[in-house]
N, C-alpha and C positions, 0 to 999 in steps of 0.2 A: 231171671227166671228163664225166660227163652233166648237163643241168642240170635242176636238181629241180623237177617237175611235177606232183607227188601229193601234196596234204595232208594234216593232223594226221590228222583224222578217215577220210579213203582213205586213211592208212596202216595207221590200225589195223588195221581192217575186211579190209584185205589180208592181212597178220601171221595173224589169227585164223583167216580161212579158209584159208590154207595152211597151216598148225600143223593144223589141221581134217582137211583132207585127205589131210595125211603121219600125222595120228594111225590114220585109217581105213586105210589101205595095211598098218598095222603090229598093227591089231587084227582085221580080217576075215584071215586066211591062207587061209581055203577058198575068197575068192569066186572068182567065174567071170571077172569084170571088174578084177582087184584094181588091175592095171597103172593102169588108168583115174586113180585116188587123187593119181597120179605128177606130174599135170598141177597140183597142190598147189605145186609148187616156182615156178611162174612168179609168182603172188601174193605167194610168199615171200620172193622175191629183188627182186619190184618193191618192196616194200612196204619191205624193210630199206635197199633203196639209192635210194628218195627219188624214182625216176625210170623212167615207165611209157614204153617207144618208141611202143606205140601211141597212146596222148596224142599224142606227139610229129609223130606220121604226122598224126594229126586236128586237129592244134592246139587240145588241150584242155589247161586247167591248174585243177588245185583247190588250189593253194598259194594264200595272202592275196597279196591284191597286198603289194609293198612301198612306202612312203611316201618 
């Protein structure tokens, strides 16, 4: 579907922070800003599906070349 442009290491680092993020959404209930948190899921979904459009827009890739 897309082709993957986010490597090992900007996967992880992506995962984390959005797991991060959706954690905070779910343990602050009182803040002011909580909604803010939500923006967690874009990191998330780049990070599990391999494939960032903004990369794509820029033409960046942190995958290894392949040989």
């Amino acid at each position: 579907m897309f082709k993957s442009n986010v490597g090992g290491i900007d996967r992880v680092l992506r995962i984390v922070v959005g797991l991060a993020l959706l954690a905070g959404f779910f343990l602050n209930a009182d803040a002011t800003y909580r909604w803010a948190y939500l923006i967690g899921v874009v990191p998330l979904l780049t990070g599990l599906m391999g494939s960032c459009p903004l990369y794509s827009i820029i033409g960046l890739n942190t995958c290894p070349m392949k040989k």
